[in-house]
Structure formats: structure tokens, C-alpha cells
C-alpha positions, 0 to 999 in steps of 0.5 A: 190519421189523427189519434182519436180524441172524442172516443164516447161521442164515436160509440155514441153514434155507432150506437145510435145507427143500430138503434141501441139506447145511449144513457144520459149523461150522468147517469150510472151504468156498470160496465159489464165484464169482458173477456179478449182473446187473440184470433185467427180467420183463414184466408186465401190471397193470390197463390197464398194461404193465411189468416187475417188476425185480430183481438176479439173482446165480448162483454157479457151479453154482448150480441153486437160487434165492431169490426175495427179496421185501421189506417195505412201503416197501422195495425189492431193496436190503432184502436187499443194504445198500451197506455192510460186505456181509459183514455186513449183505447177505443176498444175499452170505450165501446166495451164499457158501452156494451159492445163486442169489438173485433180490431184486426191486422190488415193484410199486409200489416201486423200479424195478418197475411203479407202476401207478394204485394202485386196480389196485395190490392185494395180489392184483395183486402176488401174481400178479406174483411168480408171473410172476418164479417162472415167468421163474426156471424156465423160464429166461426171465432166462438161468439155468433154476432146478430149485428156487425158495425163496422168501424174505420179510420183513413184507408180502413174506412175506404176498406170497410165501407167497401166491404159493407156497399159490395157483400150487404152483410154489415149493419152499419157503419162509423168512419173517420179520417175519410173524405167522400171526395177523394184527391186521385191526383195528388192524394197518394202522393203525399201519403207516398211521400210520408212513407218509404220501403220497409227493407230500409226501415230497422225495425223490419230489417231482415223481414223477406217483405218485398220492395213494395211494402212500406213504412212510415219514415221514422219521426214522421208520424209526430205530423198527424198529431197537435203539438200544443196538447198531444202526450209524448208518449203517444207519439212514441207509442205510434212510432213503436208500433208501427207495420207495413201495407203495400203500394198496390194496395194504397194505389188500387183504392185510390 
């Protein structure tokens, strides 16, 4: 769950696999205008109704979009820190290149679904993001999008590439923080370890979440991070923002 350092180099390449010209480097190009709004796409979980939420921003013309998916723990806030957006927001990255981005709360994170987590599984989630893929192309959020790419980091890249192998509607993919071999036995783990139920977590306190949502353990967070060259005030922005995610969702993926 490594902070992004090379943002161009991971639109570069997100352009490159739909086919989209990459300017030189060095020669001028005006960012187009962007428009961003707060969205909503209706789904269903278990005996649960809600929406999956997100920030959707278009640049003018855009007709391609990037569905930001992020890892475990983290929300829509992964792709777009509040801070020196030039320098640490993906989604300003690849809104200056040109393209549409849609970063999104996974169910059982942020502002998105939280449903009773024994209905939260990986599978659950999957079908989820297909149900946002849908909302893109069909535009059912106020844009219609010819291309979807999806865009993932650490369990939002399993999610997405799931999403993509499962429904065949996304055009391609970029994902990071993601290994093709999976460490079943001790992989979970040592991310259980760097986690705790989210009741005893100030910060959702009085939440009603159910013992199998959890949190990272305040301060733990620095750990993904290098200290010799990492700005304090990102590690302090991770820690505020943090949310939650299920057990059963981390298990059943793995």
C-alpha cells in the first residue's frame, strides 16, 4: 500500500494500453478544463440496499474514463490527498492527460455500503464495481464513457482485474501494489496483524459497524512508507483519512 511516486509514468502507461498518443516530453499541451462532482450508484448486498460513492471528474471532451479502485482500508481519498495536488493527486495527473477519473469508497469503506459483513465478501465487491462500469457506459452518472480503464491498488486491483476477467466490459487495466502470486498462508496474516476491529478505533467509535469491520492500528500506517523521503504531512493525512473493510472481504479474496 505504497503512496504513489511516479503518477505521469502510471497514466503513461494507462494510456498507452487503449491506444491513446503520450506527448513528448517537453512539449506543451493545455490542460483541458475539468468539472468533479460527488456520486451515487445504487446497489444491492445481501438483504441490504445502498449505493457505491465516488468522485467523478471530466475533462472537456473526455470520452475515456478511470475507475479508481483503492486498497484495504482506504477510501476515494487514496487517489486525491488534500495536499500539493500536483504532486501527490492521481486523479489531477490523469485529468490533466486527459482522461475522465472516477475514484470510488469500496463497499464497506468510506461513504459507500457497509452491509453486515458476513454479506461483505470479495465476490460482493466484484460485482459492485461491475455495477459502477455499467453506471460509466451506459451514462447512468450524467457522462457515457466508449472506454473504461480500470485503475487499482493492493486489494483494489485484485477487485478490479476480477471485475475485468468476470464481466468483459472493462477495456484495460493498470494495477499496482499487486502480486500475480498470492502468499495464501501467510499474506492475510500480516495484513490482519497491521489491523484491528474498528469498535475500538476512536475514530468510528460509536459507528454500529459490526466486530468484523476493521481499521489500521493508529501510527501503523507510517510502515508503508520510507522514511528517508516521505513529507510528514502525508503520513498524517493517511492516518486522518483512514476507513474500514471487512474481514470476510480481505479472506474471501485471498
Amino acid at each position: 500500500m505504497r503512496r504513489k511516486g511516479k503518477l505521469t509514468l502510471a497514466v503513461a502507461v494507462a494510456l498507452a494500453a487503449i491506444g491513446v498518443a503520450v506527448p513528448a516530453v517537453g512539449e506543451p499541451a493545455a490542460a483541458p478544463a475539468t468539472q468533479c462532482k460527488n456520486v451515487e450508484v445504487p446497489v444491492k448486498v445481501g438483504t441490504q440496499s445502498g449505493a457505491i460513492s465516488g468522485t467523478l471528474c471530466v475533462p472537456d471532451g473526455a470520452t475515456t474514463v478511470q475507475l479508481l479502485v483503492p486498497g484495504y482500508t482506504y477510501d476515494r481519498t487514496y487517489w486525491q490527498m488534500p495536499y500539493k495536488p500536483d504532486t501527490y493527486s492521481y486523479v489531477r495527473a490523469a485529468n490533466k492527460a486527459g482522461y475522465a477519473t472516477l475514484a470510488i469508497d469500496p463497499m464497506g469503506s468510506g461513504a459507500s455500503i457497509k452491509p453486515v459483513s458476513v454479506f461483505s465478501t470479495f465476490q460482493a465487491s466484484v460485482k459492485t464495481v461491475h455495477k459502477v462500469v455499467r453506471a460509466l457506459r451506459s451514462g447512468q452518472l450524467g457522462h457515457k464513457f466508449s472506454k473504461v480503464v480500470g485503475v487499482g491498488h493492493s486489494l483494489g486491483s485484485l477487485t478490479i482485474s476480477s471485475a475485468a476477467g468476470q464481466f468483459k466490459d472493462i477495456d484495460a487495466l493498470v494495477t499496482t501494489g499487486f502480486t500475480h502470486t498470492i502468499e495464501v498462508a501467510g499474506g492475510p496474516i500480516k495484513v490482519i496483524g497491521r489491523n484491528y476491529s474498528a469498535i475500538f478505533d476512536p475514530k468510528f467509535a460509536g459507528s454500529g459497524l459490526d466486530p468484523l469491520y476493521v481499521t489500521s492500528i493508529p501510527g501503523s500506517r507510517k510502515n508503508f512508507y520510507n522514511a528517508a523521503n516521505v513529507d510528514p504531512e502525508i503520513i498524517a493525512l493517511d492516518e486522518k483519512h483512514k476507513t474500514t473493510k471487512t474481514l470476510v472481504d480481505l479472506v474471501t479474496g485471498a
